[in-house]
N, C-alpha and C positions, 0 to 999 in steps of 0.2 A: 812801698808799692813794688808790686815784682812783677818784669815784664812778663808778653806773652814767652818771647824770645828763648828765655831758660827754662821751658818746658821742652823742646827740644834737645832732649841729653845723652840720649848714649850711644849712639851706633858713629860717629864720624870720629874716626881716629885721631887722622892726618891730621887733617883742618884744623881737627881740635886743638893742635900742637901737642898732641900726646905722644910722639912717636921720635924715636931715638933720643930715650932719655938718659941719663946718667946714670949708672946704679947705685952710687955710694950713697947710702943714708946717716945720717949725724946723729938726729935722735931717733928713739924705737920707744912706745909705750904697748901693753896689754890690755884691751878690754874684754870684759865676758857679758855674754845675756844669759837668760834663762838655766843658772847654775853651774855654765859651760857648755852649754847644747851650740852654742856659737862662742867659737875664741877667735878674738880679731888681733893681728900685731900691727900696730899703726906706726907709719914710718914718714920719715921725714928729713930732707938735706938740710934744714934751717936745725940751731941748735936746741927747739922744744919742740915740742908739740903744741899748736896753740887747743890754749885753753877752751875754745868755743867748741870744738872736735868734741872735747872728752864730756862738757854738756848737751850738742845733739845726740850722741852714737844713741843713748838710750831714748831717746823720743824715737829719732829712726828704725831704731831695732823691735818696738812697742807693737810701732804701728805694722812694720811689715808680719809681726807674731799673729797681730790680733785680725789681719786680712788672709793670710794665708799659709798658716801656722811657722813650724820650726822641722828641722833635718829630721827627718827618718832619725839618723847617728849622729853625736858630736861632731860636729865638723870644723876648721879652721877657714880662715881671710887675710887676708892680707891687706889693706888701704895703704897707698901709698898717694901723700901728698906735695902736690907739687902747686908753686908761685902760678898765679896769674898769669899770664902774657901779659906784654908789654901793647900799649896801644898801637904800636906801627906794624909789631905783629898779627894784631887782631885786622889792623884793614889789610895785611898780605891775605889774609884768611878766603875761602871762598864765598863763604858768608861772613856777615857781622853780627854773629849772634854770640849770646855765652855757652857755648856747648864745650865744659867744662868739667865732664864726667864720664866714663864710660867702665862695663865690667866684662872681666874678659876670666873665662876659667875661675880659676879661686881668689884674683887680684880686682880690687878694684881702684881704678886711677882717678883722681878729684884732685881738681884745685884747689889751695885752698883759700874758703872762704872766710869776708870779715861779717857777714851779713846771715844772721842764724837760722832765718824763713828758707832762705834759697842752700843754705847747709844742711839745713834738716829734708830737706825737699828732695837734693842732691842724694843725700847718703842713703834714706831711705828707699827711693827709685831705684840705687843700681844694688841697693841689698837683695829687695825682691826681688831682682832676675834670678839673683844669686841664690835666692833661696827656692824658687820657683827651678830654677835646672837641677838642684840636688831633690827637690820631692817628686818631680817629673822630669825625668833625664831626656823621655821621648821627647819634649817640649812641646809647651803649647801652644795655638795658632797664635800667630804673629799680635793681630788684636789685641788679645786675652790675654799674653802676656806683658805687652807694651798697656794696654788698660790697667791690667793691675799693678805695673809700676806708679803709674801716674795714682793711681788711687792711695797707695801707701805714700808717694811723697805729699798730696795733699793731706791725707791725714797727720802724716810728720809736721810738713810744718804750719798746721792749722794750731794744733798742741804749743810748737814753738812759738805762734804768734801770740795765744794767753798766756805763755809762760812771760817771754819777755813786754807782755803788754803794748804788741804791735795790732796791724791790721793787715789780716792777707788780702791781696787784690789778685782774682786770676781773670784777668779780661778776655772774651775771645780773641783767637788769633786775628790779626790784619788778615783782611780779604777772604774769610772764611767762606762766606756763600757763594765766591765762585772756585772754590777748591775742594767744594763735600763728594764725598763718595756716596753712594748709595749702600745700603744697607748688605747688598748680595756682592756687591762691590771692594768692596771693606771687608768682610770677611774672606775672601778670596785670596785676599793678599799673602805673597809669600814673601816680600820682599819689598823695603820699601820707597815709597812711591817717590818721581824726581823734583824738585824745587822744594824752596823753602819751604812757600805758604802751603805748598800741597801735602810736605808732610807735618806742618805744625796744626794741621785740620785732619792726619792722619794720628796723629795723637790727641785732640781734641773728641774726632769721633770714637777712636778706640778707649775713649776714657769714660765718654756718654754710655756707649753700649755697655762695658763692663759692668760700671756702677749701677745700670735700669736693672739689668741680670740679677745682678749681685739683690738689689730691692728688692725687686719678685718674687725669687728664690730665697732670700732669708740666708741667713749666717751658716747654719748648718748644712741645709740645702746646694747653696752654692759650694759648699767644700766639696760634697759630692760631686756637681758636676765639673769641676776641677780635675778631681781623682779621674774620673770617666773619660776627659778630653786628656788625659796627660798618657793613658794606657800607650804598650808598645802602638798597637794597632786599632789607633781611635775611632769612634763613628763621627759624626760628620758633628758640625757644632749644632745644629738644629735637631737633628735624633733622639737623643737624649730630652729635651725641651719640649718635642711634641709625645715621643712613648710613656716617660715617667711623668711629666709636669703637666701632659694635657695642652702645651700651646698649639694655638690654631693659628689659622691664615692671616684671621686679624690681629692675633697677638703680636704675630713677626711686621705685620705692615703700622702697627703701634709701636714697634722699636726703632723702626727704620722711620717713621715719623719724628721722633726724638733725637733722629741725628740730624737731623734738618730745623734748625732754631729759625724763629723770629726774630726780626730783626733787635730786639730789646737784648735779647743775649745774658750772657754770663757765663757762671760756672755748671755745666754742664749738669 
């Protein structure tokens, strides 16, 4: 079972205990995807790499190819992983949650984990940023790109749960329905929102809206309005959706209706 908790992953540095870390690495492994369109050097202070590393990369690298392709050019990564905290560290923490991963430039920093749903969930999440700022440097609204992480680590470790013959649980977040944003709301954001619940319901909704999109629009479709939202100088995220796609009034008050569950809930 994997909480709501570790869906909340990548923008808290500090807290996270990522910050002033040691540089020396012990072991170093190489991985590639897609022929070398992506070379990762994975690194690590313990003397291996553990093994479970070297069976997600490729479930997480799949899934972020098959949502929202690969580099324009070969590009290089770096993962660097590091132990767990320790549990007295976790309650110094400002939260007590596992936010255990974040990607910053061409590095990405992860715990590491013994648990392969929340490693594939992990890697695949801050890959996508990763891949997502090298095909759109302008970057994409905050939503749209925090949606599309969460949609690649779900698909990650959806893959990893029938590989190892588990069962993924993504429960809604605690206390969601007095934390939702509104649809005009939600997207608006540049930045994001204060408290736990508020932004574990701001990744909740940003994962709803991306994936309804993402349906609508179809695999191909969706790529383009991607490309569109990513230009130097983008149109608004509704522009696109109502000139080329046709949505109307009630299209967008049907999306903003789907970010608003009923109480029965689930995966978005």
């Amino acid at each position: 079972m994997i909480s709501s908790g570790w869906r909340v992953v990548a923008w808290w540095l500090v807290a996270g205990g990522l910050a002033g870390l040691p540089p020396a690495d012990a072991a170093t492994t190489n991985l590639v995807h897609a022929g070398g369109q992506i070379t990762v050097t994975v690194t690590t202070k313990q003397t291996e790499i553990p093994p479970l590393v070297v069976t997600c990369w490729p479930l997480a690298a799949k899934a972020v190819e098959s949502l929202v392709g690969l580099p324009e050019e070969p590009a290089s990564l770096t993962i660097r992983l590091r132990e767990p905290p320790s549990f007295g560290r976790r309650l110094g923490t400002f939260w007590q949650e596992e936010v255990f991963a974040i990607q910053h430039g061409d590095v990405i920093e992860i715990y590491a984990e013994k648990d392969p749903l929340k490693l594939s969930f992990r890697l695949a999440h801050e890959l996508c940023h990763w891949v997502v700022a090298q095909r759109y440097p302008a970057q994409l609204p905050l939503w749209l790109d925090e949606g599309l992480a969460q949609m690649a680590g779900d698909a990650a470790a959806q893959t990893a749960a029938r590989v190892h013959k588990q069962s993924l649980l993504r429960p809604e977040p605690l206390k969601l329905s007095g934390n939702l944003l509104t649809l005009r709301e939600l997207t608006a954001l540049t930045t994001y929102p204060a408290g736990r619940h508020r932004v574990a319901a701001f990744y909740w909704q940003a994962e709803a809206l991306t994936r309804h999109l993402h349906q609508r629009l179809g695999a191909k479709e969706f790529a383009e309005y991607l490309t569109l939202l990513g230009t130097p100088t983008p149109p608004t995220w509704q522009a696109p959706l109502r000139e080329r796609w046709y949505f109307s009034d009630d299209d967008f008050a049907w999306l903003d209706e789907r970010l608003h569950p009923q109480p029965a809930g689930g995966t978005p």
